[in-house]
C-alpha positions as CSV (number, residue, x, y, z in Angstrom):
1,X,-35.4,16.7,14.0
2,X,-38.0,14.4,12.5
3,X,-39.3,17.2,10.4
4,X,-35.5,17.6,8.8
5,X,-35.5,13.3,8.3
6,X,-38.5,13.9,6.4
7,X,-37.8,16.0,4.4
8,X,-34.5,14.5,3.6
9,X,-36.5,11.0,2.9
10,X,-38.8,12.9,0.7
11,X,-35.5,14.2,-1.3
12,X,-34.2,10.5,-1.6
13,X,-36.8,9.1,-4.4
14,X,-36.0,12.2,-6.4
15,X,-32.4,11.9,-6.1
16,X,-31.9,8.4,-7.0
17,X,-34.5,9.1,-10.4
18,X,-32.2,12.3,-11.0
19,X,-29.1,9.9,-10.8
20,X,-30.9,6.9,-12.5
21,X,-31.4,9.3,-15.6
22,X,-28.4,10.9,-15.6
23,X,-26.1,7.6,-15.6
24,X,-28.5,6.4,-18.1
25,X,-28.1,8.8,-20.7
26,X,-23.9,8.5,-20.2
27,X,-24.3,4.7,-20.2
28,X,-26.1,5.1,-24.0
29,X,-23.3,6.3,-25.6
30,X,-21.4,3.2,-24.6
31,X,-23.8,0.7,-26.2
32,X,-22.1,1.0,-29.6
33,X,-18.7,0.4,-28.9
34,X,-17.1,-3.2,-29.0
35,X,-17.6,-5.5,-26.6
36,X,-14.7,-6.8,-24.6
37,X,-14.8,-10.8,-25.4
38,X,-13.6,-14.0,-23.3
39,X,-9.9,-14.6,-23.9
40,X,-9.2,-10.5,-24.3
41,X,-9.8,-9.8,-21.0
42,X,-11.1,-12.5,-18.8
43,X,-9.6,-15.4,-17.6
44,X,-11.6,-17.8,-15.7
45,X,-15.9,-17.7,-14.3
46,X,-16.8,-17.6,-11.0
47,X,-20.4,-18.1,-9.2
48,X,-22.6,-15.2,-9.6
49,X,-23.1,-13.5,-5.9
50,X,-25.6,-11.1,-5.1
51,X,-24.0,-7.7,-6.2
52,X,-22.0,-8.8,-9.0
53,X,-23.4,-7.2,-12.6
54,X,-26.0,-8.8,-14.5
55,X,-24.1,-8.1,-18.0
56,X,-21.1,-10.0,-16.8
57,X,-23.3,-12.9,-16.5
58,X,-22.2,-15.4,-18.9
59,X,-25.1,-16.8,-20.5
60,X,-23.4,-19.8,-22.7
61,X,-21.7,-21.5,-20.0
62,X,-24.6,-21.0,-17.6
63,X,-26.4,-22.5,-20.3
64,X,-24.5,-25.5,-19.4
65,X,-24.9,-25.9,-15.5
66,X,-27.9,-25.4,-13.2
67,X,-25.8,-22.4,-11.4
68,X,-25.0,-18.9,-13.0
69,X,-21.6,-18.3,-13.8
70,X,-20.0,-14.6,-14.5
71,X,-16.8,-13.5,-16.4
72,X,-14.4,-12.7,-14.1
73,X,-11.8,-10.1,-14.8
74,X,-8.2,-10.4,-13.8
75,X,-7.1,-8.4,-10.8
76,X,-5.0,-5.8,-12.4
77,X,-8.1,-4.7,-14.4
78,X,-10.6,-4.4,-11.5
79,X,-10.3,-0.5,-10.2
80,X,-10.7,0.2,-6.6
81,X,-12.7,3.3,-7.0
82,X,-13.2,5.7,-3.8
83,X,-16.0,8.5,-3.4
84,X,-15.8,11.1,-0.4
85,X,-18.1,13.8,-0.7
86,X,-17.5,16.5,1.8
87,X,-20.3,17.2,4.4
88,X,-19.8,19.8,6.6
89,X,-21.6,22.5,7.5
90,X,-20.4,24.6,4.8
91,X,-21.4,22.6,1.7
92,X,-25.3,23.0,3.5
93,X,-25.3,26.4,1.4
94,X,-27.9,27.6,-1.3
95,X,-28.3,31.4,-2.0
96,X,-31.7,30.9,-3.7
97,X,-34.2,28.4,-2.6
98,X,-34.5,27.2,-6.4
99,X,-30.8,25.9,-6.5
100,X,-29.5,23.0,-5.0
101,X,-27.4,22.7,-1.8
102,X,-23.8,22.2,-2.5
103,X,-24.5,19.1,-0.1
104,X,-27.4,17.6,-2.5
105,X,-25.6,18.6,-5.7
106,X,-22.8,16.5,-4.5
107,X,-24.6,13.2,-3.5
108,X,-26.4,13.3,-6.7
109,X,-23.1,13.4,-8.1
110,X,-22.4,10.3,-6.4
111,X,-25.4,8.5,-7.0
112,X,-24.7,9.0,-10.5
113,X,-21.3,8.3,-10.8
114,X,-21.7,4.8,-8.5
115,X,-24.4,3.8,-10.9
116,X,-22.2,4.6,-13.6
117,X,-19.6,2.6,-12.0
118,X,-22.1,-0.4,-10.8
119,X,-22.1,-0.7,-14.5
120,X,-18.9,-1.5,-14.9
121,X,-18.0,-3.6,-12.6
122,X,-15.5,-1.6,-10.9
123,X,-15.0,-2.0,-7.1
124,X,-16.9,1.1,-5.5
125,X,-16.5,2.5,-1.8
126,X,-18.4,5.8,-0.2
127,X,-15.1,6.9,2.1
128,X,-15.8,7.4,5.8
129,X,-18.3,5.0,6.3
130,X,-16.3,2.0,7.0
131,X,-17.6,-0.4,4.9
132,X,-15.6,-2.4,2.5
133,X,-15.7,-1.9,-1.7
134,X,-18.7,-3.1,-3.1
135,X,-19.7,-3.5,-6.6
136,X,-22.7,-3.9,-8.8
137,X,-26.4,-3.3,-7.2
138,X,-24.9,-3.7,-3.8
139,X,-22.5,-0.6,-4.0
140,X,-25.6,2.0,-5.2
141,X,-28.1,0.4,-2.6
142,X,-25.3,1.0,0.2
143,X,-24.4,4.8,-0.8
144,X,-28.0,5.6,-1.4
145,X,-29.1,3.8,1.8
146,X,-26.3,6.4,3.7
147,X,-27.8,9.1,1.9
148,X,-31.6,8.2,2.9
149,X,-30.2,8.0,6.8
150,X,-28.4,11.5,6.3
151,X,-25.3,9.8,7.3
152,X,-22.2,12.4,7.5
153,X,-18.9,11.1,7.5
154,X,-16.8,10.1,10.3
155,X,-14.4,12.1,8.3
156,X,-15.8,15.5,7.9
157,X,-13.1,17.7,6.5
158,X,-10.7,15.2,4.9
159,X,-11.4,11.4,3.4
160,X,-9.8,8.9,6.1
161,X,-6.7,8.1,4.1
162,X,-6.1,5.2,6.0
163,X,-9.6,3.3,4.5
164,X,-8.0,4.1,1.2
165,X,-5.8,1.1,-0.8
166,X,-2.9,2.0,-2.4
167,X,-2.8,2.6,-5.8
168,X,-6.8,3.2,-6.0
169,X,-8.5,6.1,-7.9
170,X,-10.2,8.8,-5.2
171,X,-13.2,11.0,-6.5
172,X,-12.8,13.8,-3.9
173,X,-16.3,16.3,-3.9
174,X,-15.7,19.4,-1.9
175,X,-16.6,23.1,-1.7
176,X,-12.5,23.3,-0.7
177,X,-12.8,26.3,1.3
178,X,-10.9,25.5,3.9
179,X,-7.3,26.6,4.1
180,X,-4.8,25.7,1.0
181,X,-2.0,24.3,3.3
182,X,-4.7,22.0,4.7
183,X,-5.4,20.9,1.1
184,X,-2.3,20.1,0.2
185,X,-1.3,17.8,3.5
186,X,-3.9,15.5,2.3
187,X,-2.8,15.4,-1.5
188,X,1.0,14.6,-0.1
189,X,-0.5,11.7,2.0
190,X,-2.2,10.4,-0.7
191,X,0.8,10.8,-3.2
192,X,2.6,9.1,-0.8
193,X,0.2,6.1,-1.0
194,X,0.1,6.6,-5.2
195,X,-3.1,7.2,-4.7
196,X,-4.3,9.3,-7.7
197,X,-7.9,10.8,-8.5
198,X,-10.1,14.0,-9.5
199,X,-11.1,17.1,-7.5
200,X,-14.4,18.3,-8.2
201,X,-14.5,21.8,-7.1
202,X,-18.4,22.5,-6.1
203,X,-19.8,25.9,-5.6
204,X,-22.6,27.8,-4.9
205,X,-22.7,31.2,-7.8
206,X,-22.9,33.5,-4.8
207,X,-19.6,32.4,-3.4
208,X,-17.8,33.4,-6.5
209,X,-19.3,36.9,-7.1
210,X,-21.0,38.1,-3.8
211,X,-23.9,39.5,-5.6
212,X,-25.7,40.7,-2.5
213,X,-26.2,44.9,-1.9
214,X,-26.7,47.0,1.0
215,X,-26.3,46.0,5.1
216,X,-26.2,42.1,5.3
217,X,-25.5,40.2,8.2
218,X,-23.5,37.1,6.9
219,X,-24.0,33.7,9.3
220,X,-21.5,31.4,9.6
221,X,-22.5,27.9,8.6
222,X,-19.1,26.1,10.7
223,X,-20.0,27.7,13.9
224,X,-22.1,30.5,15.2
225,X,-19.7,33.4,14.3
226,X,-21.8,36.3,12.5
227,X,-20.4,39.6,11.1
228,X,-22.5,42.6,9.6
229,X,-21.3,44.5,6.5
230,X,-22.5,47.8,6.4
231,X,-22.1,48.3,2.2
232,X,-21.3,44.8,0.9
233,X,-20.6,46.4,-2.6
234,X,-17.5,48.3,-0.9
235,X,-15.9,45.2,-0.4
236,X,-17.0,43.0,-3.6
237,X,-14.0,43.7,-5.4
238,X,-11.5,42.6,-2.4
239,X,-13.6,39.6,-1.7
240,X,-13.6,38.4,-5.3
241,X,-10.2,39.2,-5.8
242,X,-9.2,36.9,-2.6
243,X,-11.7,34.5,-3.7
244,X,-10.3,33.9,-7.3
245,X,-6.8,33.6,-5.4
246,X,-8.2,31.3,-3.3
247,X,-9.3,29.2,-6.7
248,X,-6.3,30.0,-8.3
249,X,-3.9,28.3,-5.5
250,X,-6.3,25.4,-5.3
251,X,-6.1,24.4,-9.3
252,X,-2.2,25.1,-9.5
253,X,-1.9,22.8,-6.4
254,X,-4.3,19.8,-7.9
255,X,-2.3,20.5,-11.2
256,X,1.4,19.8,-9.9
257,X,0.3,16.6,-7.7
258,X,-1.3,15.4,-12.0
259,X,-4.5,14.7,-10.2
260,X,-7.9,16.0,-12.5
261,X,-9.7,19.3,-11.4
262,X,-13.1,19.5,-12.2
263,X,-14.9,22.8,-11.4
264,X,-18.6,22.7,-10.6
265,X,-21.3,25.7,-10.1
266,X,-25.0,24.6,-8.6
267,X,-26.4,26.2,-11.0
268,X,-25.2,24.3,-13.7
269,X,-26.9,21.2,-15.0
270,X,-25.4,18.1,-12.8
271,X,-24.8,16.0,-15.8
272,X,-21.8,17.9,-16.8
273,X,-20.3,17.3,-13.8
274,X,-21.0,13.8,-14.0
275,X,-19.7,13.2,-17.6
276,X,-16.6,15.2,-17.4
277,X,-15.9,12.8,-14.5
278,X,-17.3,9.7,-16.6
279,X,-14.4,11.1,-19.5
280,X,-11.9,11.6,-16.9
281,X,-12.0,7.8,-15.5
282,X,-12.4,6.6,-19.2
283,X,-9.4,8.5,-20.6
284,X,-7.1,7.3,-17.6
285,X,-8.3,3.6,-18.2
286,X,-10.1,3.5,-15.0
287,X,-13.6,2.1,-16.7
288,X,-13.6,-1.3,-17.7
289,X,-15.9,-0.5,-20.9
């Protein structure tokens, strides 16, 4: 046990640097677009409080008092943004020892996208963990600090809807193997709550194409079921067939409830990931850039 913290501590520098770079090199291409002014889109200042943004600090009327003072946005323009990455057993998977877990791919997905979002002042909360929206520095320090401790959710398989606001924006991070009617419970709760959001769809490159020959003896991750496959090449073809069903179901499913599907392979480089979700948010007016 204190072998496995270690090693997930040891992790934790590099993920946050990963993130750190990756958010960065989003955040650049924002620098040259026109800045939102007082009168457009704010409407009154409030105290800075630890948390809150650096660049909403408002210099020229700070200038004027011995306290700091921030722009502060009007309600309707502040998004409550939810992130729930799944982490069960299942999403512990790596076929090679070079690729990332699906569980590591996916918090360095969130570390990224909360930076991202810090940025921006939006409202940030890691779902399952029972702590209220933050924002700015305090919503990355918070997400990365459950990371660090290896937290898993108290909501393993599905986000705790009832945490969620209505009318919010869900991020939802899963290897969504689980069954398709299970799947589509959740998006009819959350529909019901007009909560909308994204799907990103991670997977390992062995789940898709079975690559692996001869006798194999596959584990289960979920409990401590095994089976043995004498000639796994007989039964590639069925298994991707079923598999791409499997995907198939899933997209139509995410497509008719108008939420965004974003589809994910370990192997591929995490910042795609990352700015497709950055361009989802941004086309939906969900940044406030």
């Amino acid at each position: 046990m204190r072998e496995k913290a270690e090693n997930i501590a040891a992790r934790i520098p590099n993920l946050v640097l990963r993130a750190n770079k990756i958010a960065e090199s989003i955040l650049t291409g924002l620098h040259s677009k026109k800045k939102v002014g007082p009168g457009e889109t704010f409407w009154q200042f409030k105290k800075y409080e630890h948390g809150d943004p650096a660049q909403l600090i408002d210099w020229r009327r700070t200038a004027k008092t011995n306290e700091i003072f921030i722009q502060e946005r009007e309600l309707e323009t502040v998004q409550n943004i939810t992130l729930w990455r799944d982490t069960s057993a299942s999403m512990h998977y790596s076929s090679k020892i070079n690729i990332d877990k699906k569980i590591d791919r996916a918090n360095l997905i969130v570390m990224a996208l909360s930076i991202i979002l810090s940025k921006t002042g939006e409202n940030i909360s890691l779902n399952g963990h029972k702590q209220k929206p933050l924002r700015g520095k305090a919503a990355t320090d918070f997400i990365s600090d459950q990371i660090y401790k290896n937290i898993k959710n108290s909501y393993i398989d599905n986000p705790n809807f009832i945490d969620i606001k209505n009318n919010s924006h869900v991020i939802i991070i899963s290897d969504f193997l689980n069954p398709i009617t299970k799947i589509e419970e959740s998006l009819k709760i959350l529909a019901n709550k007009n909560i909308h959001g994204c799907f990103v769809h991670i997977f390992d490159p062995s789940e898709h194409s079975l690559p692996f020959k001869g006798r194999v003896n596959f584990n289960s991750l979920e409990d401590n079921s095994s089976i043995l496959i004498g000639n796994v090449e007989s039964i590639k073809k069925e298994y991707v067939r079923k598999i791409n069903n499997h995907y198939k179901k899933l997209k139509d499913l995410i497509s008719s409830h108008s939420w965004q599907y974003i589809s994910h392979t370990t192997i591929s480089l995490p910042e795609e990931a990352v700015k497709n979700l950055f361009l989802s948010l941004n086309q939906q007016n969900k940044l406030n850039i």
